[in-house]
Steps between C-alpha positions, in 0.01 A plus 500: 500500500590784772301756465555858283616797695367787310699780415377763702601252823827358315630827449376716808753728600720433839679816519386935498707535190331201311163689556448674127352826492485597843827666614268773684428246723786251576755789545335689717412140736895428480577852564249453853640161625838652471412779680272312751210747398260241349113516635326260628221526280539498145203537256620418100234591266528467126327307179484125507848290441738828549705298816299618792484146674862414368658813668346431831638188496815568417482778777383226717810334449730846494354563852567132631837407321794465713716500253358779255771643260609861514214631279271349760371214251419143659759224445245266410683208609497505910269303635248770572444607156515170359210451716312858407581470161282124549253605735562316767599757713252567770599824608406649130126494479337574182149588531272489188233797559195406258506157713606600829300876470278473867551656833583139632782456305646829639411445825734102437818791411472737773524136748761377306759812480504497866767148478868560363557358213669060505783557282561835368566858609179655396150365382366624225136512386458537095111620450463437192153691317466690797219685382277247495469523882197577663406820672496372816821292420647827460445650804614187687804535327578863562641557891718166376632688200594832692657334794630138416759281675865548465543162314145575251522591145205570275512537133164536322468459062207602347405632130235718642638744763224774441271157669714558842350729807692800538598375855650177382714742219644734784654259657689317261791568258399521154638388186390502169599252215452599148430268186795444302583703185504286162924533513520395834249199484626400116853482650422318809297248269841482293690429788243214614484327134890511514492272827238263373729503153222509304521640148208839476555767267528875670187566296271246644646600877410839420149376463489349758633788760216680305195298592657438847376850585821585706434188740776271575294189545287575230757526278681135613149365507486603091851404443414104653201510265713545199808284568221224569456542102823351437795573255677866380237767566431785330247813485273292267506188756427737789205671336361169398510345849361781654263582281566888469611721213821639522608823540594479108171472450362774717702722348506409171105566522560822680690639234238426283284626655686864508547460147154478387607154339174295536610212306841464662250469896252311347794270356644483879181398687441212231852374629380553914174318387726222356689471848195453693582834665257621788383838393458639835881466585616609155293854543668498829838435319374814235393726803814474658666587154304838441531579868922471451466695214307750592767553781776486282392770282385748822815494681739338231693185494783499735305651780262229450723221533415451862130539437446233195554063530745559150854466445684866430542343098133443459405849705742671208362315223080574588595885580660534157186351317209690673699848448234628329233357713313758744510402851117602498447249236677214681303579780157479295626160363548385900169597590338340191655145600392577852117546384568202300605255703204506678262428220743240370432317802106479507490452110362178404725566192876588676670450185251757266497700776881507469493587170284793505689656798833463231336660219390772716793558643679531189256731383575747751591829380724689713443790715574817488543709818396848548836636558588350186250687306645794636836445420458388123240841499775703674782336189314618210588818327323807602330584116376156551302520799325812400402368159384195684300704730386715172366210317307407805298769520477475123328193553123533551273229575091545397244267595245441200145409552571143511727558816832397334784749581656655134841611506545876307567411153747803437925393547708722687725689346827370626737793379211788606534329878819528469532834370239585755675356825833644396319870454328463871876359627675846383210712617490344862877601456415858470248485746303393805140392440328476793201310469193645674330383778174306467211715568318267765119345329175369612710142609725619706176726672321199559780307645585781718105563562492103586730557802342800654134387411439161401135557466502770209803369356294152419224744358733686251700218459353484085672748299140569308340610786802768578708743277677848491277768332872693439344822726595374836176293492442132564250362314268220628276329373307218728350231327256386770246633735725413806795650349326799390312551827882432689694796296183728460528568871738786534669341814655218305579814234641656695727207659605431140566803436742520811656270397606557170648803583694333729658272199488733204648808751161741302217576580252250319095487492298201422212539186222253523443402108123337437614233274136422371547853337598550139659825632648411804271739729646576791329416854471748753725444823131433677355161519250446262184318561580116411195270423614195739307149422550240745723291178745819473529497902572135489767530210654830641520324833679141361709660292653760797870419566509493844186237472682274292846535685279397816358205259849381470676558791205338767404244212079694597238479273222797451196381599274816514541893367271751592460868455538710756198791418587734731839563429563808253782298302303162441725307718452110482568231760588160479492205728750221443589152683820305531 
């Protein structure tokens, strides 16, 4: 028995136009070798199975054919690309760079350019995975690369340009292959299964193209996998022998799921659990869902044709069932399965796990934005948005003993709102009320007190120790010894006083209140005599502001207080460590 010749080999194309999916790139290299304007060193970067190797051969051949056809394609059949096309050429070199990644290897190419090639016109050098090259590879390879020999081509694949030095990049040509879209790999596929006369329905190819990811060999990998099974495939044979849902399923699940229908998901994932379905790739399969829809519905379906792996029919049918699905909600559902996925996978229950993420996700409710709000607010009639903002303040809540909060017992009267809103509508018609301005308070003369003097603002900062008196007085009333011995001295008064007339634009005196009184005597603007015990001096002293903003900001600790006897205003002093 000879042996098989898989399909990805059997069917590897021989010709630029035979290359699916990258036009961008075989144009503009037929469009060069006609015009003799092709480098001589080529990098091709792109995903895995996309025709990066399989161009640069048949450029190989392009650039060595004598007998190349007007669109600059290879014959094929002269001797020299019989022998490229197997291998035995010695003037194409391919180089495999994960195996052949050190600076000796490098240092082999630079010897060998120097010879003309045996038999052909040029030699060409295919690196393939070029970025697996060392560093020092690399820099053997770069006066080579900017200067080469007449008869020297290079052209360099990888899949991970962003891998290559900068130096290497400048001094090739770059092109970039891009994964197939799911037309142009299910129609390639088609074209493939019609050569091999094998009897698939468009349904199952579709599936396939789908979990090829937009790779070529992928894809013809998958598609020898299945005709192994044998017979008249369909979807159902597809799924089974490669172990996956279905996009049927995905979406029939995902509609569910937008519906609220809990039964109808929970009713799907006993059929996946059935099929032996890995969860992991089905969430996948469900991410990529949301993630289509949610683009559908923020830029609508035709522009997102180019964006989405689904045929223009299936784009129409999904945008017509989630019109009345938010995009913020479809975005909400994405994240969810995100979050999901990546408790799914360290459950030692997947499959409950599953189940709870369903439920929940049906359970959503759907958001509401903002602007939303606004509009529906902005849409209702005008009587009904001030009898809406009547019965509101209507509304009074009480908290009894107990703590619960009561709601006012006493109904609005719906026609009196109304009556009253419409009365205040044609007066406001008649007239301009001007509301008046806010007379500033004892807040807003902190706050501004707490910019220009931190110190006394943090002593008044209690709205029992301060008040207006209603006679261009501000009444004070300290509560401790320091406080009392702080605004008893008339210097501080006198700052406050400042001050306030500053903010209030009048002139304003301070009145110290003795609180201990019954009648609120008044103290004298002179400092009375205060009967200091070494406890108050200690408490006065710990409880000073700019002592406990030292506390905090150092991270000190008070270790002694003492009283200083010989000053007139009881000072204290404290020592502190780090």
């Amino acid at each position: 028995m000879s042996s098989y010749i898989v399909l990805a080999r059997k069917w590897r194309p021989q010709r630029f136009e035979e290359v699916a999916g990258q036009t961008h790139v075989t144009r503009t290299l037929q469009n060069a070798l006609k015009n003799n304007r092709l480098a001589h060193a080529l990098l091709f970067c792109g995903a895995r199975g996309v025709g990066k190797t399989t161009v640069a051969r048949i450029l190989a051949r392009a650039i060595n054919c004598p007998n190349k056809a007007a669109d600059f394609n290879p014959c094929n059949t002269c001797d020299i690309c019989r022998e490229i096309i197997t291998g035995a050429s010695v003037d194409i070199i391919e180089i495999d760079g994960a195996s052949n990644r050190g600076i000796d290897e490098i240092r082999q190419i630079r010897e060998n350019i120097k010879f003309y090639p045996a038999r052909t016109k040029f030699k060409v050098y295919i690196i393939d995975e070029v970025h697996m090259l060392t560093k020092e590879a690399f820099n053997a390879l770069l006066k080579t690369l900017e200067e080469p020999p007449s008869h020297i081509y290079f052209i360099m694949a990888t899949t991970e340009p962003q891998k290559i030095p900068q130096t290497i990049l400048s001094r090739c040509q770059r092109y970039d292959f891009r994964k197939l879209t799911l037309k142009e790999l299910t129609l390639h596929l088609k074209n493939i299964v019609q050569k091999e006369g094998m009897e698939i329905t468009d349904a199952a190819i579709t599936i396939i193209a789908r979990e090829a990811g937009g790779s070529v060999r992928d894809s013809m990998s998958i598609l020898d996998k299945v005709i192994a099974f044998g017979g008249a495939l369909n979807e159902n044979d597809v799924c089974d022998v490669l172990g996956i849902s279905g996009f049927a399923l995905v979406r029939e699940i995902g509609l569910a799921i937008l519906n609220r229908d809990i039964a109808a998901a929970m009713g799907v994932l006993e059929k996946l659990d059935s099929f032996g379905v890995d969860y992991n790739k089905f969430l996948n399969d469900l991410i990529m869902l949301f993630r289509d829809l949610t683009i559908i519905k923020r830029i609508g379906h035709k522009e997102s044709l180019e964006l989405v792996d689904m045929y223009p029919e299936e784009v129409e049918e999904l945008f017509q069932k989630i019109q009345d699905i938010s995009p913020n909600h479809l975005l909400l559902l994405l994240t969810q399965i995100m979050d999901g996925i990546k408790e799914i996978s360290r459950s030692p229950l997947p499959k409950i796990s599953l189940e709870i993420l369903i439920i929940k996700l049906c359970s959503l409710e759907e958001l509401v934005s903002v602007d939303e709000l606004i509009k529906k607010m902005e849409n209702m009639p005008q009587g009904a948005r001030e009898i809406s903002y009547i019965n509101q303040r209507e509304i009074k809540q009480k908290k009894d003993f107990s703590g619960e909060i009561v709601e006012n017992k006493k109904k609005p009267d719906i026609s009196e709102n109304l009556h009253t809103a419409q009365s205040k509508k044609d007066t406001k018609k008649d007239e301009t009320f001007e509301e008046p301005a806010r007379e500033p308070g004892l807040r807003d003369f902190i706050n501004f007190l707490r910019r220009d003097n931190p110190l006394i603002a943090s002593i008044l900062m209690r709205e029992d120790i301060i008040s207006f008196a209603g006679d261009g007085f501000l009444e004070v009333r300290p509560e401790k010894d320091f406080t009392a011995d702080f605004l008893t001295d008339r210097e501080n008064q006198e700052k406050i006083e400042e001050i306030a007339r500053k903010f209030f634009k009048k002139d304003i005196k301070i009145r110290l209140v003795n609180q201990t009184s019954e009648n609120k005597e008044v103290l004298s603007g002179v400092t009375p005599e205060i009967s200091y015990t070494n406890d108050k001096i200690k408490e006065a002293a710990l409880n000073d502001p700019f002592v406990l903003k030292a506390i905090e900001v150092f991270g000190a600790k008070v270790l002694r207080v003492e009283k200083i006897e010989n000053n007139p205003e009881n000072s204290y002093i404290e020592d502190h460590t780090e």
